[in-house]
N, C-alpha and C positions, 0 to 999 in steps of 0.2 A: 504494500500500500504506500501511495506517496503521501511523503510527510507534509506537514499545516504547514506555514507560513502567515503568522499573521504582523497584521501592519495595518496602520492609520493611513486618514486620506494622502493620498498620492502629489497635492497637490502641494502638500506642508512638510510631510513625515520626511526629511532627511534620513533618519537612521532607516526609517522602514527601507527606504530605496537602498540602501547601498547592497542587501543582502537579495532583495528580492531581484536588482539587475544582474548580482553573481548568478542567482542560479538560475536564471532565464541566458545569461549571453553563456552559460556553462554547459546547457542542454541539460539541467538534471529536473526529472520532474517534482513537482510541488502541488501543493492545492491551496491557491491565496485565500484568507480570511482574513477582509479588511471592516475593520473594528471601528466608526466614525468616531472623531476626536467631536464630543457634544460639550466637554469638561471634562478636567482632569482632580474634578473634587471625587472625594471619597464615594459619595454617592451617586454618582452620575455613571451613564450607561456604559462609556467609557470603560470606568476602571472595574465596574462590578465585572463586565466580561473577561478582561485581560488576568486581574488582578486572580483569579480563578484559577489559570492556567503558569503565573510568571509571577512571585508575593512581592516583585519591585513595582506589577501594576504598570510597565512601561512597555511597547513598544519596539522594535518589532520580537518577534518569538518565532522559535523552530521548534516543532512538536513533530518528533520523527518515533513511530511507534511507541507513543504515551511517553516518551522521555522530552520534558522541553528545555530549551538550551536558550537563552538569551545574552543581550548584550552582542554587540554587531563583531567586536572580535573577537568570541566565544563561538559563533553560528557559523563565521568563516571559519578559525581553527577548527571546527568539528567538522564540516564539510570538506578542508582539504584533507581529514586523514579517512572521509567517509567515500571519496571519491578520490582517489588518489591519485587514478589514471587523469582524472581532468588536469591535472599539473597546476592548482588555483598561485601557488606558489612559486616563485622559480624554482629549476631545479637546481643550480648552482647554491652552495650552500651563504656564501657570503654577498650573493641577491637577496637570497631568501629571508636573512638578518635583517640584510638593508627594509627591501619589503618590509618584513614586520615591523620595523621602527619608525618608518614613515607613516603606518596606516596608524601607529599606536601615538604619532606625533600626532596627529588627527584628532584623536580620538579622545584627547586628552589638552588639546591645545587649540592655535586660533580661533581663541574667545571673543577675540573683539570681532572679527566676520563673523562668527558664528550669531552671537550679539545683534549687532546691528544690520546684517544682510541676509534675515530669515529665510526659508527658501520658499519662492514663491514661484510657482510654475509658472501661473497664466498670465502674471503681470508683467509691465513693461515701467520699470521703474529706473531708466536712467537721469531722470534730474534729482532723488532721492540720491541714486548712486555718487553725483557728483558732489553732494553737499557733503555725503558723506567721506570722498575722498576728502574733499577741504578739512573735514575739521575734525575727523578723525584718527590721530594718530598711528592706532592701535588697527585701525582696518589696514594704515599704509602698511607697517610693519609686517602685520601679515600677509599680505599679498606681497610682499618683497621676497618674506621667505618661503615662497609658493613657486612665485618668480626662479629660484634658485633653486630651488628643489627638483622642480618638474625639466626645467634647465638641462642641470646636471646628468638627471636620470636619465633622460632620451638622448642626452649624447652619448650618456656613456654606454648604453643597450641598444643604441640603433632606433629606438620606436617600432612601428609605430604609437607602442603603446608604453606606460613606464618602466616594465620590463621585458619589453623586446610583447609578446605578445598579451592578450588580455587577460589579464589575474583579480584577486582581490586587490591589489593596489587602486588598480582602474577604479572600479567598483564602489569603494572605498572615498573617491573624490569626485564621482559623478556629481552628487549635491555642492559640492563647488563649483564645478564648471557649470550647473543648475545657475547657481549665484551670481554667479561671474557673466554670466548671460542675460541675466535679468535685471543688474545693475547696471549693467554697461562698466566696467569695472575696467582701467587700463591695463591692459598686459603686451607685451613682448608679441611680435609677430610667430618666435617659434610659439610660445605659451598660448598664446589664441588659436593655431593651427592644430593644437594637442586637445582645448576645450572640446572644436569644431569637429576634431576624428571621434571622440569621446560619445558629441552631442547624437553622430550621425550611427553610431551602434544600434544595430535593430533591438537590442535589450533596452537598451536607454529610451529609444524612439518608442519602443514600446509602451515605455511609464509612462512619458511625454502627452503621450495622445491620449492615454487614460486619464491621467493627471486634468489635461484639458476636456474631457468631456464629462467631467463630476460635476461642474458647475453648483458645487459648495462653496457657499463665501463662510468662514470661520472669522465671526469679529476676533478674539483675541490674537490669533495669527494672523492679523492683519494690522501692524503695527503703522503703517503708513496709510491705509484706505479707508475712508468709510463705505458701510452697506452701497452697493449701488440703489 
């Protein structure tokens, strides 16, 4: 039997995407159960479901034969040693370090884009973006070391993807290159050609178009818009 996958709306959920694009651009099958983000208070529909399944109550979850696993680099670790032939990983052993440091730098870090540049699928919020570049500090700095990172990687592996082909690393930063698109956010001609291969992944495209046809407006994830 193919295991759950649940996740929140498509349109918001960062973490849901990075694991539900692995195992869609990985070919492994799944059965998505997405869980609308109505409140994230105790008693809203939200948490009673999740909170059932995951006792953190969060976002996204892998339920692989009644065993569930969350937290996004907990679902990948368990997927790359579940699937092993998929190589989510490099195989090289000191990529695969690197990989894991990068996605755990993520994962635990750029807070001020994460902060300020929420991920918003359907919107087009480049004069947002730009105020935010101004006055932002903590956005610049992070996208500098984005800048450097993503840089570094596809020279030193060739690309197309940050380790030569598509892994969790990818996966992992789609909701940036989400961001980075949605802000209008400056980057590097190579750094923009990397979002653009990223954006045009049929996994990615896939969220994309789903993402777009939910046509849920969530006031509180909605930090810049009001209701239409």
């Amino acid at each position: 039997m193919a295991s759950q996958l649940y996740i929140g709306n498509k349109n918001y959920s960062s973490w849901s995407m990075r694991p539900w694009v692995l195992l869609t651009g990985a070919g492994i099958p799944f059965e998505e159960k997405m869980v609308r983000f109505d409140s994230f208070d105790a008693q809203s529909a939200f948490k009673s479901v999740v909170a059932a399944i995951n006792p953190v109550g969060k976002v996204p979850v892998l339920v692989d034969d009644g065993f569930a696993v969350w937290d996004t680099l907990a679902i990948a670790e368990y997927l790359a040693e579940r699937f092993p032939d998929k190589q989510l990983w490099p195989a090289d052993a000191r990529a695969r370090a690197r990989a894991r440091s990068v996605c755990a730098e993520m994962h635990s870090g750029f807070n001020a884009l994460r902060s300020h540049c929420s991920m918003n699928i359907e919107a087009s919020l480049p004069e947002v973006g730009r105020i935010l570049w101004r006055d932002q500090a903590g956005v610049r700095a992070d996208m500098a070391r984005l800048e450097a990172m993503w840089t570094g990687l596809l020279a030193e592996h060739g690309g197309p993807m940050l380790f030569g082909d598509f892994g969790i690393a990818d996966a992992y930063f789609a909701p940036v290159c989400s961001r980075i698109r949605t802000y209008a956010l400056p980057v590097s001609p190579t750094v923009a050609a990397y979002v653009d291969r990223v954006h045009q992944l049929p996994a990615v495209q896939a969220w994309v178009q789903q993402a777009l046809a939910e046509h849920d407006f969530i006031d509180f994830d909605e930090p810049y818009r009001s209701r239409p």
